[in-house]
VOKOLVO-653296 format. One record per residue (C-alpha): x, y, z; residue in three letters; residue number from 1. Coordinates in steps of 0.2 Angstrom, whole numbers, plus 5000, padded with zeros to 4 digits. Layout:
// VOKOLVO-653296
X|Y|Z|ALA|NUM .
...
// end
This chain:
// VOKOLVO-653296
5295|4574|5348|UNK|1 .
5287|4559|5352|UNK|2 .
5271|4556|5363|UNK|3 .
5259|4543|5367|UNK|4 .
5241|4553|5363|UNK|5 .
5230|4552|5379|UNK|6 .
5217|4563|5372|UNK|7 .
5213|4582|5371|UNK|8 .
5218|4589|5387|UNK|9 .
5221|4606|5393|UNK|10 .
5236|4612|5407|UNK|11 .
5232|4609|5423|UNK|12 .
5240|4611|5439|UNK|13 .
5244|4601|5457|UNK|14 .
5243|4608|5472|UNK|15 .
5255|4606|5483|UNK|16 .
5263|4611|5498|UNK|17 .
5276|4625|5501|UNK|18 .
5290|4613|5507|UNK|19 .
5285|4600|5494|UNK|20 .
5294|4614|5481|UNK|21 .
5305|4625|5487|UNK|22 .
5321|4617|5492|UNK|23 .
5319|4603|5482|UNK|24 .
5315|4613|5466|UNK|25 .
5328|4626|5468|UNK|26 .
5340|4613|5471|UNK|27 .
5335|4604|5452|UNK|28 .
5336|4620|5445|UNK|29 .
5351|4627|5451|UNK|30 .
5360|4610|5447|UNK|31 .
5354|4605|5429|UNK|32 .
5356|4628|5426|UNK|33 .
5370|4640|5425|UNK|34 .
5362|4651|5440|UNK|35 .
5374|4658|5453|UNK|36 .
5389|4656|5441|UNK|37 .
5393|4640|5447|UNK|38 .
5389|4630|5435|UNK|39 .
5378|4615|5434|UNK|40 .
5376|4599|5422|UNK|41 .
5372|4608|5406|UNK|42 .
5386|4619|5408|UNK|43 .
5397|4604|5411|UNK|44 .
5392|4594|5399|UNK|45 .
5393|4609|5384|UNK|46 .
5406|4600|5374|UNK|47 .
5394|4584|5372|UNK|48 .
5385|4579|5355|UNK|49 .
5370|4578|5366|UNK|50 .
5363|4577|5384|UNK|51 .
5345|4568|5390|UNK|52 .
5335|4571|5404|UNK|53 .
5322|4559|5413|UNK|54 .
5309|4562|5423|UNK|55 .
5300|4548|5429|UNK|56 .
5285|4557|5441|UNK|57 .
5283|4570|5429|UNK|58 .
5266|4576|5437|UNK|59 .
5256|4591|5427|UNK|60 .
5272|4603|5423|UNK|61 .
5263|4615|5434|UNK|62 .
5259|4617|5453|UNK|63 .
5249|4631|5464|UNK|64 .
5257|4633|5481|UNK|65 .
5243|4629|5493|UNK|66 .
5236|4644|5503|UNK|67 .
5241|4655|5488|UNK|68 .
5240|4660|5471|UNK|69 .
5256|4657|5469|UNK|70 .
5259|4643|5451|UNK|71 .
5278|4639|5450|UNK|72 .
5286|4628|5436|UNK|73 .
5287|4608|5440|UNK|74 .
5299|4600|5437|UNK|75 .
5300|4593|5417|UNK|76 .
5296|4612|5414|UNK|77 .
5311|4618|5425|UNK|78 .
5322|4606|5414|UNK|79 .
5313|4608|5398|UNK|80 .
5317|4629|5400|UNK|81 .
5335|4626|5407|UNK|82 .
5351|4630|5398|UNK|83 .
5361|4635|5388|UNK|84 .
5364|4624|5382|UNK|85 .
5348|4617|5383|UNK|86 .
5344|4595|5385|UNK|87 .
5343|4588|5367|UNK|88 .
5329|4579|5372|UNK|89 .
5318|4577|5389|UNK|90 .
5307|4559|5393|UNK|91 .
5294|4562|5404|UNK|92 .
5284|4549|5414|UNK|93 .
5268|4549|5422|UNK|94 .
5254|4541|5429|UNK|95 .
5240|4552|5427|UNK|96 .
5230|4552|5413|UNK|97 .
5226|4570|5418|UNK|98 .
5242|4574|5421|UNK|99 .
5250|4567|5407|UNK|100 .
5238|4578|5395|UNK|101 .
5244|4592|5402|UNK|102 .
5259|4589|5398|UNK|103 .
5255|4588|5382|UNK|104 .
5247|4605|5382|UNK|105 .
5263|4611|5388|UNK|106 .
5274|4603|5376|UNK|107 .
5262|4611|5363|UNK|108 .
5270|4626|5365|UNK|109 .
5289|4619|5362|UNK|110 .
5285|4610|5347|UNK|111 .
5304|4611|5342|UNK|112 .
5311|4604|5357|UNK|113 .
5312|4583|5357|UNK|114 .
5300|4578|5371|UNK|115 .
5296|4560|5375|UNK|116 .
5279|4560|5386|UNK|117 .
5274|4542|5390|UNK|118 .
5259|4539|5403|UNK|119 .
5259|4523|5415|UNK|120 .
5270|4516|5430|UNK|121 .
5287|4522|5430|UNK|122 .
5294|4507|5435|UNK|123 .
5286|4499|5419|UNK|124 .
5290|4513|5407|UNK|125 .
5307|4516|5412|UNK|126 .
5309|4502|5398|UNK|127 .
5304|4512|5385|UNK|128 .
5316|4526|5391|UNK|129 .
5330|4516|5392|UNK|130 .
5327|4508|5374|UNK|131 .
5330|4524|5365|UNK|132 .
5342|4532|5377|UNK|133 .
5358|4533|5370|UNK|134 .
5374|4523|5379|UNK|135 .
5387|4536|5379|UNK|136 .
5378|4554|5382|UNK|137 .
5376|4561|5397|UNK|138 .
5360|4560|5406|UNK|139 .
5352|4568|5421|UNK|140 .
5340|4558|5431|UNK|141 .
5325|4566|5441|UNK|142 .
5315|4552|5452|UNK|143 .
5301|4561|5464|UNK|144 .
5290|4549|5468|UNK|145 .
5274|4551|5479|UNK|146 .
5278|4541|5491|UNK|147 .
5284|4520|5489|UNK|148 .
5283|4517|5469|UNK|149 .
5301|4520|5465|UNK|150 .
5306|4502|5464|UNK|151 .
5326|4501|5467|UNK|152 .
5325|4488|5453|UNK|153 .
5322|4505|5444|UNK|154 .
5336|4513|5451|UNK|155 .
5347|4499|5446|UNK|156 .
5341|4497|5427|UNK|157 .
5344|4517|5424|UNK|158 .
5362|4512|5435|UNK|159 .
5365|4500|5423|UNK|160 .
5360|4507|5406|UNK|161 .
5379|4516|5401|UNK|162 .
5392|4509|5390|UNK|163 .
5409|4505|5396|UNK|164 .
5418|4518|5402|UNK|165 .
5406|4533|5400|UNK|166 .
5399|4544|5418|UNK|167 .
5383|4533|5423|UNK|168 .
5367|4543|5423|UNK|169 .
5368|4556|5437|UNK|170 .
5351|4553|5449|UNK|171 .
5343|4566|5461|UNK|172 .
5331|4554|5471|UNK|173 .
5318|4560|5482|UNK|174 .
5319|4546|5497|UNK|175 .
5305|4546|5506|UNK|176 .
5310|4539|5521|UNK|177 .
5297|4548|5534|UNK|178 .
5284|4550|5521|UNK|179 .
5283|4533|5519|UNK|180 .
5294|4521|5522|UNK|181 .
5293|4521|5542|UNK|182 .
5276|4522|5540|UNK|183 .
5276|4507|5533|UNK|184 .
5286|4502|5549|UNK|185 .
5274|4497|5564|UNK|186 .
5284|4498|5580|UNK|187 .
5274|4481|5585|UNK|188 .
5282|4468|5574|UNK|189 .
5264|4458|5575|UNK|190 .
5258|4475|5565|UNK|191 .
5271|4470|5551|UNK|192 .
5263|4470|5533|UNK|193 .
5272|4478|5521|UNK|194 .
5286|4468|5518|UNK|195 .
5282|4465|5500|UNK|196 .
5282|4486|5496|UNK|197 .
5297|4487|5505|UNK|198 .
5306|4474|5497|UNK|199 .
5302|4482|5482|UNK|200 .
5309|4500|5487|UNK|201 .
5325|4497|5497|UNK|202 .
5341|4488|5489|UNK|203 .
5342|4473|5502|UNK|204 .
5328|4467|5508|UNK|205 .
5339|4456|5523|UNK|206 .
5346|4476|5526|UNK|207 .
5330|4484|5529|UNK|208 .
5323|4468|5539|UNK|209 .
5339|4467|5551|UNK|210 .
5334|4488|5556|UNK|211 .
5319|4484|5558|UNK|212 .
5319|4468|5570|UNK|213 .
5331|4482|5581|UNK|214 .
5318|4496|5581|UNK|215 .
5303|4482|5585|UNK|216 .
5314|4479|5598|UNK|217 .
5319|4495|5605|UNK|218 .
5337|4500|5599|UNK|219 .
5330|4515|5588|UNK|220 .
5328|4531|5593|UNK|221 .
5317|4540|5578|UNK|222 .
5330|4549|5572|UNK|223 .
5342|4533|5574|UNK|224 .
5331|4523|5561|UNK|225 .
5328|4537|5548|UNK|226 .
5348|4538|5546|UNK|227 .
5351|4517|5545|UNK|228 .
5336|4520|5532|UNK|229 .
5347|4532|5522|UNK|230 .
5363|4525|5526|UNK|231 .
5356|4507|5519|UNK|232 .
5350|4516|5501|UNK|233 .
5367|4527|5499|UNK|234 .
5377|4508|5502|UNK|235 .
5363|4501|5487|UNK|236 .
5370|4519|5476|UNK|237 .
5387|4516|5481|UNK|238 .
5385|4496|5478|UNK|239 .
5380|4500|5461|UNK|240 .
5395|4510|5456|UNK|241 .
5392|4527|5461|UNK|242 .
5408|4534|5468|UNK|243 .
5401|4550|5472|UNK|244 .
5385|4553|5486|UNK|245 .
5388|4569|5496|UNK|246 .
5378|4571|5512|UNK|247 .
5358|4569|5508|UNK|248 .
5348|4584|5512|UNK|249 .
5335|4581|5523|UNK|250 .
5319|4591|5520|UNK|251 .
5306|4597|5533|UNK|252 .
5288|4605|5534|UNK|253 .
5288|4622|5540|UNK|254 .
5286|4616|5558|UNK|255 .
5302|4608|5558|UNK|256 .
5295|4592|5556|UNK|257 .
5306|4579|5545|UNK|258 .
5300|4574|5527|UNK|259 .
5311|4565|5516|UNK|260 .
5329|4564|5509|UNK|261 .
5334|4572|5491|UNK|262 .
5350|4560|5488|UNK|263 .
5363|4565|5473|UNK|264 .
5373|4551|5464|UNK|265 .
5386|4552|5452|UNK|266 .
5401|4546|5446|UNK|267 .
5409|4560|5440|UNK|268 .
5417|4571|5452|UNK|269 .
5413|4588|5443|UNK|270 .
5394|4581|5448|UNK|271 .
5398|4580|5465|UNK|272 .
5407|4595|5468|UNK|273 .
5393|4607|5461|UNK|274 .
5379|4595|5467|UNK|275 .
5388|4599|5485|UNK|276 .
5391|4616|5482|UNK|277 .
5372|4619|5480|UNK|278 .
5367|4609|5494|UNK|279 .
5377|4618|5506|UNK|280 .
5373|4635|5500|UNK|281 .
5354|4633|5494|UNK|282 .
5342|4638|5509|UNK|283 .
5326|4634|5515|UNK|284 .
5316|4649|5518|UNK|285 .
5297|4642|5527|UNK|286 .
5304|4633|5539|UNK|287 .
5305|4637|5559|UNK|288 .
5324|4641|5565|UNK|289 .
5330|4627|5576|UNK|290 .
5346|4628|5588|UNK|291 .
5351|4611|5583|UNK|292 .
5367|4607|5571|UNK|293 .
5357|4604|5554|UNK|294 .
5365|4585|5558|UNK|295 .
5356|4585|5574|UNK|296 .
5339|4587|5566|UNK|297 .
5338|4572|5559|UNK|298 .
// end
């Protein structure tokens, strides 16, 4: 285990919103687990030396479902508990001091189980991950940011970091397209001053600026921006060498309103196939019913 000492702290947990864990949690657990006898990426990766998990948002390990009592594993705990066979060894990133203390606390408990826990920007500190990750072994990559500090430049070091001929590491992103990236997108081009984040964010910044001169000018309905948004981050995957990105899952509050994309990449078709599987057959349960085709939500 190795860990970067941010002072005694005790567990504590976030509070977040029912949608913020459901889907998005039961999805990370049944892919990296063996639940449903489907498999998942432990069970496919059984016969290797070793296989690594990063989590780059790590957050508490803990979170209370607001309105309820209700504490439910994060997500370095839901990988960290995961198996057989279990991840040889887990890094996880966070920003919070706080946060990253409790962690601690938790790894406490797992003191035979090799932990990295490293504190400060992600985008930073994906470095020090990387430095120590081995080349050939597979590795599962969990990026759930807040809302706009996943730099792509990120996406593309982790992209980038395997040998020759070995599966690049798998990625479960959370893209935040209605969270925060149209928000950063006044419909009045005169409003425009986030250029700069959104550079940093999407994988072309010409890309992002040719959607948005259409929407300031009209030729996007809401729903028509949010999927050029995604379709422009799935070409940056793809681009990168990721054969396999089934259809995102688009994630909604309980009133039906649109959140944020989870987006699977991989280029290993056994990933795919079990990554779509689950995203076919895992449900929402707190969101309202709608009449529309799950396409014609969003």
């Amino acid at each position: 285990m190795s860990v970067e000492r941010v002072g005694a702290g005790n567990k504590h947990v976030a509070s977040v919103n029912p949608w913020s864990v459901d889907e998005k949690l039961a999805l990370l657990s049944c892919y990296i687990g063996t639940q449903h006898g489907q498999g998942g990426f432990l069970k496919a990766t059984r016969q290797a030396p070793a296989r690594y998990y990063i989590d780059l948002f790590a957050g508490p390990g803990q979170n209370q479902v607001k309105g309820t009592d209700q504490i439910v594993d994060g997500s370095p705990l839901i990988a960290l508990k995961a198996g057989p066979p279990r991840f040889s060894h887990l890094y996880w990133v966070e920003a919070k001091r706080r946060s990253a203390a409790s962690l601690e606390a938790h790894q406490r408990e797992y003191p035979d189980r090799g932990i990295t826990i490293l504190l400060g920007n992600a985008n930073e500190r994906v470095d020090d991950v990387l430095r120590t990750l081995p080349r050939k072994a597979p590795t599962f990559a969990f990026l759930d940011p807040y809302a706009s500090e996943l730099d792509w430049q990120t996406v593309v070091k982790l992209a980038r970091h395997k040998a020759h001929g070995f599966p690049k590491i798998e990625l479960f992103i959370l893209f935040a397209v209605d969270t925060a990236y149209l928000r950063l997108m006044p419909r009045a081009s005169w409003k425009m001053r986030y250029q700069a984040v959104l550079d940093r964010v999407m994988p072309d910044p010409e890309g992002w600026r040719r959607l948005y001169d259409r929407r300031a000018a009209g030729g996007y309905k809401p729903q028509e921006i949010r999927r050029a948004m995604l379709d422009e981050y799935v070409a940056g995957l793809r681009s990168l060498g990721y054969k396999w990105v089934p259809a995102p899952r688009l994630i909604f509050r309980s009133d039906g309103h649109p959140l944020y994309f989870l987006i699977f990449a991989s280029d290993h078709k056994a990933g795919n196939d079990i990554m779509e599987w689950y995203l076919k057959h895992v449900q929402q349960s707190r969101r309202q019913p709608s009449l529309l085709n799950y396409a014609d939500q969003y």
